[in-house]
mmCIF file as Biopython writes it, N, C-alpha, C and O atoms, coordinates in Angstrom:
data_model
#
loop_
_atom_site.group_PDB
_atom_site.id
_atom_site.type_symbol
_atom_site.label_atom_id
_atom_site.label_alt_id
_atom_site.label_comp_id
_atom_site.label_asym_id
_atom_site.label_entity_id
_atom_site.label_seq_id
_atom_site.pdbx_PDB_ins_code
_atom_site.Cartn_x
_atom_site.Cartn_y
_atom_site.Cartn_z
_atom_site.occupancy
_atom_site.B_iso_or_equiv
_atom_site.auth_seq_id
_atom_site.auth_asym_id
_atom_site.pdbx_PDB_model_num
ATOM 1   N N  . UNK A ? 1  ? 22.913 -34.867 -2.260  1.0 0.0 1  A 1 
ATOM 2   C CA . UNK A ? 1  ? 22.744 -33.466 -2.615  1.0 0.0 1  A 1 
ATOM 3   C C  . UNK A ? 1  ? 22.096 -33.334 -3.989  1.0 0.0 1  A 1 
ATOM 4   O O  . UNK A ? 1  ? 21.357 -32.351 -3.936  1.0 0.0 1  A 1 
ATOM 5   N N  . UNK A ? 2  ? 22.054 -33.874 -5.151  1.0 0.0 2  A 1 
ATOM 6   C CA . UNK A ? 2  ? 21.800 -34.043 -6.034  1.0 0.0 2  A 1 
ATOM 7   C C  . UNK A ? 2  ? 20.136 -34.413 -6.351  1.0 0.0 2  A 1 
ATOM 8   O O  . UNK A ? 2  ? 19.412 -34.044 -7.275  1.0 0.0 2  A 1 
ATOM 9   N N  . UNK A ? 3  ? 19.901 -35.182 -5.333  1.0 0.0 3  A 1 
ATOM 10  C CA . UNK A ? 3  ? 18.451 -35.415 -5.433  1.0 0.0 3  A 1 
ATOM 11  C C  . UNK A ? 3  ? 17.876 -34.381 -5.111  1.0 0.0 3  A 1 
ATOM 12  O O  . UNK A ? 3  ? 16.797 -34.029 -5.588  1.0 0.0 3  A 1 
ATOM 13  N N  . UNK A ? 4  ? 18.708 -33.576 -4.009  1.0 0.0 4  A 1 
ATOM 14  C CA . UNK A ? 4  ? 17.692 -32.501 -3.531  1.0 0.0 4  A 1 
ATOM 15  C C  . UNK A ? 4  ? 17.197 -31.285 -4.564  1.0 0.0 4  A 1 
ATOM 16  O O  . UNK A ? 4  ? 16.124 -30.740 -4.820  1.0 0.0 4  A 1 
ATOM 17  N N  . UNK A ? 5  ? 19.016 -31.128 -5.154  1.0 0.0 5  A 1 
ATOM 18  C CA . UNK A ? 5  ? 18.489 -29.801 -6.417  1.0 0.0 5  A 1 
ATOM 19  C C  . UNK A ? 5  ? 17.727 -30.385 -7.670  1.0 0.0 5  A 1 
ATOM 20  O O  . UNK A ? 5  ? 17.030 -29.648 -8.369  1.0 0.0 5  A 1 
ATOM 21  N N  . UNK A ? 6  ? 17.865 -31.613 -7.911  1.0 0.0 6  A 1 
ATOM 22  C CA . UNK A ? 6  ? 16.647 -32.228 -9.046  1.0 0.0 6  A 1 
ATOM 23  C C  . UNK A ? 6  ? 14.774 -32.192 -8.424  1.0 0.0 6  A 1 
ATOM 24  O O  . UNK A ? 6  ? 13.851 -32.356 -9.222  1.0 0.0 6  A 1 
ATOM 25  N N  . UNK A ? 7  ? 14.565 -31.978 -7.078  1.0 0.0 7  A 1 
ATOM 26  C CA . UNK A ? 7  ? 14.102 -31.720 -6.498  1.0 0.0 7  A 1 
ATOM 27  C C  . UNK A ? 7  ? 13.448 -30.319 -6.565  1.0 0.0 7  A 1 
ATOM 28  O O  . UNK A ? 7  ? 12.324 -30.143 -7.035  1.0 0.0 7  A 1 
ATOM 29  N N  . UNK A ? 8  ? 14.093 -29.505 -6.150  1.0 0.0 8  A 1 
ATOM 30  C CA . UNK A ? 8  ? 14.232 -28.108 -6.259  1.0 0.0 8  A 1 
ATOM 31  C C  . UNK A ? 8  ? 13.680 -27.571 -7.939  1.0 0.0 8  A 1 
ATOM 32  O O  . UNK A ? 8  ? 12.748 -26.831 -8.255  1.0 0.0 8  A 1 
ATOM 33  N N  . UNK A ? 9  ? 14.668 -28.279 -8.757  1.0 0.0 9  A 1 
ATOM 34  C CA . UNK A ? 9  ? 14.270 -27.589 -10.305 1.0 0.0 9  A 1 
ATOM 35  C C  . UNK A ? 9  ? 13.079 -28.340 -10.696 1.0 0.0 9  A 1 
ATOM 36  O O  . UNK A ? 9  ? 12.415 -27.800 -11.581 1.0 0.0 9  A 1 
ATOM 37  N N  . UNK A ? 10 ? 12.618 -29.543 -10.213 1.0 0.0 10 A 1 
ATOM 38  C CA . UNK A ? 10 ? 11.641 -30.050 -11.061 1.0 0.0 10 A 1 
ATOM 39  C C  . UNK A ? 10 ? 10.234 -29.915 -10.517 1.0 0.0 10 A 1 
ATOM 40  O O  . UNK A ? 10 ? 9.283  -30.166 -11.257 1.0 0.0 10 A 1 
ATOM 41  N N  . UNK A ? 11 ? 10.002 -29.425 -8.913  1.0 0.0 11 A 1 
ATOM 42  C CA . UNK A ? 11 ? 9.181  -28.968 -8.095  1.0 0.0 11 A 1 
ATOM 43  C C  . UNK A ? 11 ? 9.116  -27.806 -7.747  1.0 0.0 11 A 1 
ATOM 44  O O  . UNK A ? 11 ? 9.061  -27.867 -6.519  1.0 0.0 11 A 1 
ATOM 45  N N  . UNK A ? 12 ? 9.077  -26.439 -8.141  1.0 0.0 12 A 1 
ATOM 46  C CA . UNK A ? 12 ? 9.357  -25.302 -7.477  1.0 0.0 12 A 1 
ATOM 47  C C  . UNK A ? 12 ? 8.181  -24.809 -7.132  1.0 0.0 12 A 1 
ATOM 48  O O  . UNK A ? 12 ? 8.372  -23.745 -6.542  1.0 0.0 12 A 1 
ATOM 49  N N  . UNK A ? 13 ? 7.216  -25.028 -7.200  1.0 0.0 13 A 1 
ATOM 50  C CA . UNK A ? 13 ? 5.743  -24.936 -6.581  1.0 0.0 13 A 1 
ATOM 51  C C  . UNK A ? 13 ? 5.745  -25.707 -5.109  1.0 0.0 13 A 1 
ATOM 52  O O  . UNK A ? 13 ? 5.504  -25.295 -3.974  1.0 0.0 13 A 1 
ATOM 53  N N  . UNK A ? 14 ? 6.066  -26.805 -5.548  1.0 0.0 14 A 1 
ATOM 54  C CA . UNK A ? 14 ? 5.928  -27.655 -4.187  1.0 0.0 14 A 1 
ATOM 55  C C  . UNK A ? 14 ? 7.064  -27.052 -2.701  1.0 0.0 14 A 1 
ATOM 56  O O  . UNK A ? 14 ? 6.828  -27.044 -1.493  1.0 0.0 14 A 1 
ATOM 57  N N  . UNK A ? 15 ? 8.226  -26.632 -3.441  1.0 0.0 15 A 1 
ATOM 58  C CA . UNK A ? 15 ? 8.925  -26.257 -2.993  1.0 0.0 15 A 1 
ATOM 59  C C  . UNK A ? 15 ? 8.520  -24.831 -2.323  1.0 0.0 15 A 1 
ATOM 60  O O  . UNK A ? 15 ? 8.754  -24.834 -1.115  1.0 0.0 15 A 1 
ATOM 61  N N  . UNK A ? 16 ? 8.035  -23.758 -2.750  1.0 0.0 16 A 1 
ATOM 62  C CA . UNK A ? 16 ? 7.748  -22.600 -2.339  1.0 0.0 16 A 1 
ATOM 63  C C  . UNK A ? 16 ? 6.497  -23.102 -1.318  1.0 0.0 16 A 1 
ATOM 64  O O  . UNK A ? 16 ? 6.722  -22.904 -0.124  1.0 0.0 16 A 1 
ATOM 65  N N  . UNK A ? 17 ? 5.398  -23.636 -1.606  1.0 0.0 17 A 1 
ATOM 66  C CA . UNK A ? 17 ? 4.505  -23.993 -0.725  1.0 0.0 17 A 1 
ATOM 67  C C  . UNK A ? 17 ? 5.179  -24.777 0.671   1.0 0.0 17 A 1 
ATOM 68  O O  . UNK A ? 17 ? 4.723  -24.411 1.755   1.0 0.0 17 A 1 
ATOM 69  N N  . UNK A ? 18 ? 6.039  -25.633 0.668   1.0 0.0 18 A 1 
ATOM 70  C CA . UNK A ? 18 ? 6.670  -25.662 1.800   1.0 0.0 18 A 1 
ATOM 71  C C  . UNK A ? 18 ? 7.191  -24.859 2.844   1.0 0.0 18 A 1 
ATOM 72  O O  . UNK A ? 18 ? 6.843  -24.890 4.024   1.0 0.0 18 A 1 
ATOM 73  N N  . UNK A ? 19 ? 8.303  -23.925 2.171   1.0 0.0 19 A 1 
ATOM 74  C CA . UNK A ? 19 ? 8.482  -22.744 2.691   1.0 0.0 19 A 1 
ATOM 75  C C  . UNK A ? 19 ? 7.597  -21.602 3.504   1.0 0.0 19 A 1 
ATOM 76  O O  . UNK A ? 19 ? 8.010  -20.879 4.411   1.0 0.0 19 A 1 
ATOM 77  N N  . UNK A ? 20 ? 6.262  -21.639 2.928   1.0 0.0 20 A 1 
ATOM 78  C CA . UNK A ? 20 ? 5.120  -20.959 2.924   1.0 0.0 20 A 1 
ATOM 79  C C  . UNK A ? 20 ? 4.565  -21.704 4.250   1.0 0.0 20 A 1 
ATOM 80  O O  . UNK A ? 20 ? 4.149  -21.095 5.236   1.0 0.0 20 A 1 
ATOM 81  N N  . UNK A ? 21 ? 4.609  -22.776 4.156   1.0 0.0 21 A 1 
ATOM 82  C CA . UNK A ? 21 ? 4.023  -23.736 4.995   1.0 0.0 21 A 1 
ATOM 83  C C  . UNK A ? 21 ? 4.681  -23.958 6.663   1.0 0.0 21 A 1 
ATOM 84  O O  . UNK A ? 21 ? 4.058  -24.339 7.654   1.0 0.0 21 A 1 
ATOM 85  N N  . UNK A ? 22 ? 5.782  -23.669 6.583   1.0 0.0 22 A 1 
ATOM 86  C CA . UNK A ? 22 ? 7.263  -23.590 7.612   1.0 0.0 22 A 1 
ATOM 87  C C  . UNK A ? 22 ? 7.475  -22.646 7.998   1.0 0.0 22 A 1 
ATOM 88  O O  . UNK A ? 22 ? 7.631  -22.717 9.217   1.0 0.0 22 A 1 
ATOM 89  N N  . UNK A ? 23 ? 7.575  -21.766 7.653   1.0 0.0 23 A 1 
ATOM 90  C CA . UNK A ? 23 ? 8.074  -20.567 7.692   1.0 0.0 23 A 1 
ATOM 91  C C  . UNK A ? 23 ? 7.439  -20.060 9.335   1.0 0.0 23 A 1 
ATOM 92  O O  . UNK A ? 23 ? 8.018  -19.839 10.398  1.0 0.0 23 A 1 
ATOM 93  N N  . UNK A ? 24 ? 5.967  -20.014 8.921   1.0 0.0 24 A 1 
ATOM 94  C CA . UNK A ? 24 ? 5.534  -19.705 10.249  1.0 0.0 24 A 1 
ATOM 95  C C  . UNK A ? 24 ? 5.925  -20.185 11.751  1.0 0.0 24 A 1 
ATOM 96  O O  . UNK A ? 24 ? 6.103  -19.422 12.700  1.0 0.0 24 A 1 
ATOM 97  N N  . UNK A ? 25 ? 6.033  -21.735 11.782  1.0 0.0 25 A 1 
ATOM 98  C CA . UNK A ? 25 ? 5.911  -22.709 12.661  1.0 0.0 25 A 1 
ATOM 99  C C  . UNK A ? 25 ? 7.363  -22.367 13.072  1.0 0.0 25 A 1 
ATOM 100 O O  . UNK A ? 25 ? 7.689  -22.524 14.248  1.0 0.0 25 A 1 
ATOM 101 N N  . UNK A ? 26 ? 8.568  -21.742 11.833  1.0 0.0 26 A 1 
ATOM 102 C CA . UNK A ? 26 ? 10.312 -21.847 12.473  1.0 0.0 26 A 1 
ATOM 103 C C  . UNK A ? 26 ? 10.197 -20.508 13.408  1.0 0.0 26 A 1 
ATOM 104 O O  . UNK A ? 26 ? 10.715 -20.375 14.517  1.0 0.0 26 A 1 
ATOM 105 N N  . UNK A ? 27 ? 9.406  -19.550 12.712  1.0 0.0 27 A 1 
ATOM 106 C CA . UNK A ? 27 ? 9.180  -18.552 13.791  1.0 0.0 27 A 1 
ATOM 107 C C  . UNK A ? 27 ? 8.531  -18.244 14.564  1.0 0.0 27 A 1 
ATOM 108 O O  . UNK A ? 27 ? 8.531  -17.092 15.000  1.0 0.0 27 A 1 
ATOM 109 N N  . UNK A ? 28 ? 7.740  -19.205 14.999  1.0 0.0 28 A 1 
ATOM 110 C CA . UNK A ? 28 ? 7.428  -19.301 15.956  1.0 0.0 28 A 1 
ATOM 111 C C  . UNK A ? 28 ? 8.354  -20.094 17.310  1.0 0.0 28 A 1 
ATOM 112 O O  . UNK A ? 28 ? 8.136  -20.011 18.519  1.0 0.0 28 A 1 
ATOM 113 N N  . UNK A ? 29 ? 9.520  -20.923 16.518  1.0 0.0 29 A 1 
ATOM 114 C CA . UNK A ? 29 ? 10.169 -21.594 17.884  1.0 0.0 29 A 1 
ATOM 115 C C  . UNK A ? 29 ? 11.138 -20.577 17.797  1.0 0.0 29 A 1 
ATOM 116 O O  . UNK A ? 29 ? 11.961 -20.977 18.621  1.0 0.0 29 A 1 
ATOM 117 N N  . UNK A ? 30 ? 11.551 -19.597 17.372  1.0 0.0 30 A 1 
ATOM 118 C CA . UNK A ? 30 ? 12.772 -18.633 17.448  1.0 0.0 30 A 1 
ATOM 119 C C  . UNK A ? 30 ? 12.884 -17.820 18.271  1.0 0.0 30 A 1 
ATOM 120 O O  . UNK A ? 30 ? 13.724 -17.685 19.161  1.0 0.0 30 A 1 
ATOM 121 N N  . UNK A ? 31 ? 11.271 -16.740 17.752  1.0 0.0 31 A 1 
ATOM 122 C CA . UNK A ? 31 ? 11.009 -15.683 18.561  1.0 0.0 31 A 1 
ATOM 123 C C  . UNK A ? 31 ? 9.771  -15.774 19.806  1.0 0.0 31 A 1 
ATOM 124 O O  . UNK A ? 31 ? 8.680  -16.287 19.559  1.0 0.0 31 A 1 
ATOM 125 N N  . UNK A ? 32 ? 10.032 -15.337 20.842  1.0 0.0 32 A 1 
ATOM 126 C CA . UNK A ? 32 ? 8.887  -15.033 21.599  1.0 0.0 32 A 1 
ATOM 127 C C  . UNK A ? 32 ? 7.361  -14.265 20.760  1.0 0.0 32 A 1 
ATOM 128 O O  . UNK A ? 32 ? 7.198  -13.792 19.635  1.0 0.0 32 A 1 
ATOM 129 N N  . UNK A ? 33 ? 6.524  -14.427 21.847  1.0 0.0 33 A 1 
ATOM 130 C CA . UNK A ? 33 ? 5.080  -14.223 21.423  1.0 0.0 33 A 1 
ATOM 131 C C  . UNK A ? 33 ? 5.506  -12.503 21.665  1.0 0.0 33 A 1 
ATOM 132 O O  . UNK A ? 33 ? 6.287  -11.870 22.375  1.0 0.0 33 A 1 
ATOM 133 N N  . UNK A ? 34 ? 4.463  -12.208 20.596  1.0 0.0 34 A 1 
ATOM 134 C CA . UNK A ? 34 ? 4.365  -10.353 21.210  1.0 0.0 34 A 1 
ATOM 135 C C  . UNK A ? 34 ? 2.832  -10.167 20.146  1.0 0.0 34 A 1 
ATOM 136 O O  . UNK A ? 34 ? 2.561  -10.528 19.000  1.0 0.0 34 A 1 
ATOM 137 N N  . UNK A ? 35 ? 2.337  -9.674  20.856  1.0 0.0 35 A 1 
ATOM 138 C CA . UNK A ? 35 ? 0.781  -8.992  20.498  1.0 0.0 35 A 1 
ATOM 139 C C  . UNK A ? 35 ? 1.232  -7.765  19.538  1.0 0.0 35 A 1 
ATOM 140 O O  . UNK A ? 35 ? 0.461  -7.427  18.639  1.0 0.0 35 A 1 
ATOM 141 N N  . UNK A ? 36 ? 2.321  -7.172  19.693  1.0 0.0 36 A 1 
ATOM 142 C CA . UNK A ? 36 ? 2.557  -6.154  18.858  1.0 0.0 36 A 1 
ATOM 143 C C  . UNK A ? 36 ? 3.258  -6.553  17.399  1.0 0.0 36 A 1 
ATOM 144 O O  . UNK A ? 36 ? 3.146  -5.937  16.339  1.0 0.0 36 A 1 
ATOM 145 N N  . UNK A ? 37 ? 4.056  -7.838  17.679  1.0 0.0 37 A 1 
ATOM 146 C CA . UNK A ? 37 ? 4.710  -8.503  16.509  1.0 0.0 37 A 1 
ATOM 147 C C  . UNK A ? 37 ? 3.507  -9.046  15.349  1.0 0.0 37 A 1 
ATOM 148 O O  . UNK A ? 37 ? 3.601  -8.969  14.125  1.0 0.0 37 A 1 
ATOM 149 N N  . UNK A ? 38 ? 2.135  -9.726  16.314  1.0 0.0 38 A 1 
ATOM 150 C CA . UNK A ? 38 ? 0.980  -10.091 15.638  1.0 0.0 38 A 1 
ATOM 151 C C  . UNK A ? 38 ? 0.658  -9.189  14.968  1.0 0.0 38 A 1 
ATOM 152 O O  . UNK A ? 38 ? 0.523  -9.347  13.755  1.0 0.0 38 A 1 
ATOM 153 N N  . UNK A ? 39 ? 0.440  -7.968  15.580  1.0 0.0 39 A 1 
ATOM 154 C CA . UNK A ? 39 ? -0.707 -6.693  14.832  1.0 0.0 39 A 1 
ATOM 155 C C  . UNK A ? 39 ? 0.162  -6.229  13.541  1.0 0.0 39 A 1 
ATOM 156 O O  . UNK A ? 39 ? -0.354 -5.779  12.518  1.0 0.0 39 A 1 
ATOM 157 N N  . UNK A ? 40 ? 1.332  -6.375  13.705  1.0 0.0 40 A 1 
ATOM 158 C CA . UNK A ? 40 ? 2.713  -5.801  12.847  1.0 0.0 40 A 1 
ATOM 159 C C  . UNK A ? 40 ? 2.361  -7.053  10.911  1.0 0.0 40 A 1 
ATOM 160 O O  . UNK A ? 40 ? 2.146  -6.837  9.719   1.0 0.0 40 A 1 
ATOM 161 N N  . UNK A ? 41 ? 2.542  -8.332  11.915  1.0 0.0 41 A 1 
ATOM 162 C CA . UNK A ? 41 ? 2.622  -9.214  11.147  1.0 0.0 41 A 1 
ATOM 163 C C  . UNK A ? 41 ? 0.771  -9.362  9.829   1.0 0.0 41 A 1 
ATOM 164 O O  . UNK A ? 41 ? 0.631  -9.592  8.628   1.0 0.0 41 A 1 
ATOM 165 N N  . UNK A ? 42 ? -0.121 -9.101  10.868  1.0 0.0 42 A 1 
ATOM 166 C CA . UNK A ? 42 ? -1.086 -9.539  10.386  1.0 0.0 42 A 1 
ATOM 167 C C  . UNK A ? 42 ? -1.676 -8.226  9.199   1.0 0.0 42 A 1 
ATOM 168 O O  . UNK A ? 42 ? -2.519 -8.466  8.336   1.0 0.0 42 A 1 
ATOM 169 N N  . UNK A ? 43 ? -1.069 -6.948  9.386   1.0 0.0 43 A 1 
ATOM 170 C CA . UNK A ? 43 ? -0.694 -5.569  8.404   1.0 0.0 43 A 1 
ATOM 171 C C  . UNK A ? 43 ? -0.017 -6.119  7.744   1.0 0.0 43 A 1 
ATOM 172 O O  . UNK A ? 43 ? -0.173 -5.709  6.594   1.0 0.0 43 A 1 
ATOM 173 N N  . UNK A ? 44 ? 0.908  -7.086  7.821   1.0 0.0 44 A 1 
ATOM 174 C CA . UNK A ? 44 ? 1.596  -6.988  6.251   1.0 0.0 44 A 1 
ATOM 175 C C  . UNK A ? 44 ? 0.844  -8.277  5.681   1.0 0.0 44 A 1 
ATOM 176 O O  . UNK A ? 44 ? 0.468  -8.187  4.512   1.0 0.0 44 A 1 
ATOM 177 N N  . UNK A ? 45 ? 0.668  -9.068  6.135   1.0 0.0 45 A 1 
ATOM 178 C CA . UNK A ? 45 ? 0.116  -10.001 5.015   1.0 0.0 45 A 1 
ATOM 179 C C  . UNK A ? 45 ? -1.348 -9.356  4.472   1.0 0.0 45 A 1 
ATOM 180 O O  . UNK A ? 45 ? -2.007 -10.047 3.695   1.0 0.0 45 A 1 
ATOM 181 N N  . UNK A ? 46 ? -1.776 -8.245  4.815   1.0 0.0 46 A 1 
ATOM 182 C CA . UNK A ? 46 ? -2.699 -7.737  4.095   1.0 0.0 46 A 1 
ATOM 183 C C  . UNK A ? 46 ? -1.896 -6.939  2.409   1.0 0.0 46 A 1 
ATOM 184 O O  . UNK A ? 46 ? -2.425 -7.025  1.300   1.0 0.0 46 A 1 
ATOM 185 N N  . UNK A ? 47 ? -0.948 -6.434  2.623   1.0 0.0 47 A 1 
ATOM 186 C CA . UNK A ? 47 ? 0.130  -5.951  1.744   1.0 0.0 47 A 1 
ATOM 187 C C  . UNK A ? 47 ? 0.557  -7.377  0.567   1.0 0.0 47 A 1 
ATOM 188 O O  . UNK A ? 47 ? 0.547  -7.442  -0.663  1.0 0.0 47 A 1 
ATOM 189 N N  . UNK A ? 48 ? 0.745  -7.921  1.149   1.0 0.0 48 A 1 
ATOM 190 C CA . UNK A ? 48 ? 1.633  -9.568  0.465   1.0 0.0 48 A 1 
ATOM 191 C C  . UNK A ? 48 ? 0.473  -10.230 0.208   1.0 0.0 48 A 1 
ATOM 192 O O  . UNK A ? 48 ? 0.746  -11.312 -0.312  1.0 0.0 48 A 1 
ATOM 193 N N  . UNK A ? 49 ? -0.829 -10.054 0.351   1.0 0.0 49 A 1 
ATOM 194 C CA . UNK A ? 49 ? -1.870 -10.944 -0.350  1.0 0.0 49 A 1 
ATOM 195 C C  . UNK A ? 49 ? -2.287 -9.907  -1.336  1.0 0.0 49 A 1 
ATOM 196 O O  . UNK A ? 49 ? -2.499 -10.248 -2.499  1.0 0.0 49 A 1 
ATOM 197 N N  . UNK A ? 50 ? -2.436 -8.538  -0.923  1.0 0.0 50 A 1 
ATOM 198 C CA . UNK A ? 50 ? -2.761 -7.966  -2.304  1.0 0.0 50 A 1 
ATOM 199 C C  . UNK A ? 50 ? -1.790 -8.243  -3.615  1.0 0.0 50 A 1 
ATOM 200 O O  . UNK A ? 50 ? -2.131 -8.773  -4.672  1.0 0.0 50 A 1 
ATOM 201 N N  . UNK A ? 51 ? -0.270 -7.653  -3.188  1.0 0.0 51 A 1 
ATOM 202 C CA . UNK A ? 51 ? 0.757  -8.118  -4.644  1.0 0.0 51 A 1 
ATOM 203 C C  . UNK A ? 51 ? 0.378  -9.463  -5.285  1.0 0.0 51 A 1 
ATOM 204 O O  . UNK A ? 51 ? 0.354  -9.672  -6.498  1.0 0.0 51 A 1 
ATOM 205 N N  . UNK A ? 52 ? -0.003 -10.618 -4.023  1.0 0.0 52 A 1 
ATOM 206 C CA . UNK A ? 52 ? 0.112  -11.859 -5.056  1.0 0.0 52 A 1 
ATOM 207 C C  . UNK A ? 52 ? -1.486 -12.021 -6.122  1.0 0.0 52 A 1 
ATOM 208 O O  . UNK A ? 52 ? -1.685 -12.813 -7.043  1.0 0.0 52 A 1 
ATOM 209 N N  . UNK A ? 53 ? -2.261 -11.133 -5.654  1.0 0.0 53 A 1 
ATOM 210 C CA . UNK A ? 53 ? -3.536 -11.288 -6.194  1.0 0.0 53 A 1 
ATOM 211 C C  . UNK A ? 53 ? -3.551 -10.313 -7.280  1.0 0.0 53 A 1 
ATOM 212 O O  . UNK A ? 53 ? -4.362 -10.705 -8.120  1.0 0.0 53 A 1 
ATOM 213 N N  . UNK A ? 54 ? -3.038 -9.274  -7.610  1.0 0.0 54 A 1 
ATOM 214 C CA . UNK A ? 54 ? -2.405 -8.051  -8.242  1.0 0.0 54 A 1 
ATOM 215 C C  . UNK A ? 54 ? -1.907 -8.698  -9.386  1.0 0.0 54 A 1 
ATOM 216 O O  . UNK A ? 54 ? -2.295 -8.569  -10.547 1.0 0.0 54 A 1 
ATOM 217 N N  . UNK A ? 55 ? -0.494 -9.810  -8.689  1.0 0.0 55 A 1 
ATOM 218 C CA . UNK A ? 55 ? 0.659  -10.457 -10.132 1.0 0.0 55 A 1 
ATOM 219 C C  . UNK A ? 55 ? -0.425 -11.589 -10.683 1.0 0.0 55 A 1 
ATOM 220 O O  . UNK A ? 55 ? -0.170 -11.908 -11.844 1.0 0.0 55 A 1 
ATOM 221 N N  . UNK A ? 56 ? -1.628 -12.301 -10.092 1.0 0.0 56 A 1 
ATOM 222 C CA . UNK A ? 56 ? -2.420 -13.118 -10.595 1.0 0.0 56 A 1 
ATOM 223 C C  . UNK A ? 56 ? -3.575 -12.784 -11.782 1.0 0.0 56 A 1 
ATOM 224 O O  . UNK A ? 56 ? -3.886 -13.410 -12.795 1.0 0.0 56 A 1 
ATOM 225 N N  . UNK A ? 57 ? -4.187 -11.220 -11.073 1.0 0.0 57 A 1 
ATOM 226 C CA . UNK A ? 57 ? -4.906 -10.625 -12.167 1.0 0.0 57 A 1 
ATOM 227 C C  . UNK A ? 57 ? -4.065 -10.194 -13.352 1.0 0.0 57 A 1 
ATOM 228 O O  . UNK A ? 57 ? -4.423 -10.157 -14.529 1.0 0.0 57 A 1 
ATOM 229 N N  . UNK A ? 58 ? -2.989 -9.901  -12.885 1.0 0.0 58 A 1 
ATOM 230 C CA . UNK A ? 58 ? -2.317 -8.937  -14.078 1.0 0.0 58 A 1 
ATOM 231 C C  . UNK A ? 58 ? -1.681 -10.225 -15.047 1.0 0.0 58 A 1 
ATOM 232 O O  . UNK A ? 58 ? -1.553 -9.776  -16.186 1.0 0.0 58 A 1 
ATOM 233 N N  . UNK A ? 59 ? -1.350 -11.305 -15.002 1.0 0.0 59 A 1 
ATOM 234 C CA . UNK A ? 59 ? -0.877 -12.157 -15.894 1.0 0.0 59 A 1 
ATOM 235 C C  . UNK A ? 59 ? -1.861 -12.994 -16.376 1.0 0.0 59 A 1 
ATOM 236 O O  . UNK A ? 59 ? -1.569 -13.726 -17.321 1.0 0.0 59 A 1 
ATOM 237 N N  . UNK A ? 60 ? -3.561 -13.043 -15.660 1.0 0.0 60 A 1 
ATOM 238 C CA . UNK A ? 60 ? -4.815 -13.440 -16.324 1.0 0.0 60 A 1 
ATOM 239 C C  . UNK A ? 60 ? -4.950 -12.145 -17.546 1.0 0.0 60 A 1 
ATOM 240 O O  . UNK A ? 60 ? -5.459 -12.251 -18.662 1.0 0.0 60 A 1 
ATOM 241 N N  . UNK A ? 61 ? -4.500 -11.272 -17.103 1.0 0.0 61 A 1 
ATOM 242 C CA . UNK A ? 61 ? -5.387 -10.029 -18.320 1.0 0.0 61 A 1 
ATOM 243 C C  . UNK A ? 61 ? -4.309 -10.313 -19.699 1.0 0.0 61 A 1 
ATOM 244 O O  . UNK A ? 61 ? -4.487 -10.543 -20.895 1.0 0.0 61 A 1 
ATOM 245 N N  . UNK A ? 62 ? -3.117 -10.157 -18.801 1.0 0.0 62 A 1 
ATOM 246 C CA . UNK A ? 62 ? -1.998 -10.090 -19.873 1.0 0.0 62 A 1 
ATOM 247 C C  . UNK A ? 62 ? -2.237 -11.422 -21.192 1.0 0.0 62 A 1 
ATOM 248 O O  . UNK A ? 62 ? -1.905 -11.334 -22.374 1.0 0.0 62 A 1 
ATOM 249 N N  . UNK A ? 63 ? -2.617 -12.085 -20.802 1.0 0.0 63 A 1 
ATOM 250 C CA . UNK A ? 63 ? -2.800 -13.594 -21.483 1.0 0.0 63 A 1 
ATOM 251 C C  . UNK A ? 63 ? -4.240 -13.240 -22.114 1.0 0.0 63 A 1 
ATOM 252 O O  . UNK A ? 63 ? -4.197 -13.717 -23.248 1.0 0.0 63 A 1 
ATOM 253 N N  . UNK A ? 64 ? -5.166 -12.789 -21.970 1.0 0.0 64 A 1 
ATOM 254 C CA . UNK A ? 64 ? -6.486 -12.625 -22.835 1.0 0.0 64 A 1 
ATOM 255 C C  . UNK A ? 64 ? -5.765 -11.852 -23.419 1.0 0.0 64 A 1 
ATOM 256 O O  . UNK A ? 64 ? -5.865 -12.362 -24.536 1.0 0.0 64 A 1 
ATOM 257 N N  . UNK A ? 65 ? -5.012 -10.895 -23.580 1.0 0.0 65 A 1 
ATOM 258 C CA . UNK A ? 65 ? -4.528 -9.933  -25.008 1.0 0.0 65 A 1 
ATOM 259 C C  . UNK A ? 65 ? -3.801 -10.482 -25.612 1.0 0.0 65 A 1 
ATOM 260 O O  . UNK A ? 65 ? -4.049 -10.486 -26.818 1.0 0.0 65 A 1 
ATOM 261 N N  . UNK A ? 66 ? -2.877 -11.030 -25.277 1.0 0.0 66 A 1 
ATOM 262 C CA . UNK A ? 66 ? -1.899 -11.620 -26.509 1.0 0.0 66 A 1 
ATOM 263 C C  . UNK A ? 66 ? -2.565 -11.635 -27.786 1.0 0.0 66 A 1 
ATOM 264 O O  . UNK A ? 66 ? -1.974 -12.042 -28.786 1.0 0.0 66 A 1 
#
């Protein structure tokens, strides 16, 4: 257990990219297929790529002012 949370604190990039990486593939063996779950799903990651591109510009700008 120990390796894992030294793991965890000393990788948390690697760690989130996993998640990122999985995430899809676990739900896909969970839930059934639905064309409506797609159209649902593929609207929000338009939402969740803007915030992360949003928190990326905004902490590039924030850092040229300091």
């Amino acid at each position: 257990m120990n390796k894992i949370m030294e793991f965890i604190t000393q990788n948390p990039i690697d760690v989130g990219l996993m998640l990122i990486f999985l995430y899809p593939i676990i739900k896909g063996f969970l839930f059934k297929f639905s064309s409506k779950n797609l159209k649902n799903d593929i609207e929000d990651a338009g939402s969740y790529s803007a915030f992360i591109i949003g928190s990326i510009i905004g902490v590039y700008i924030k850092g040229n002012f300091r």
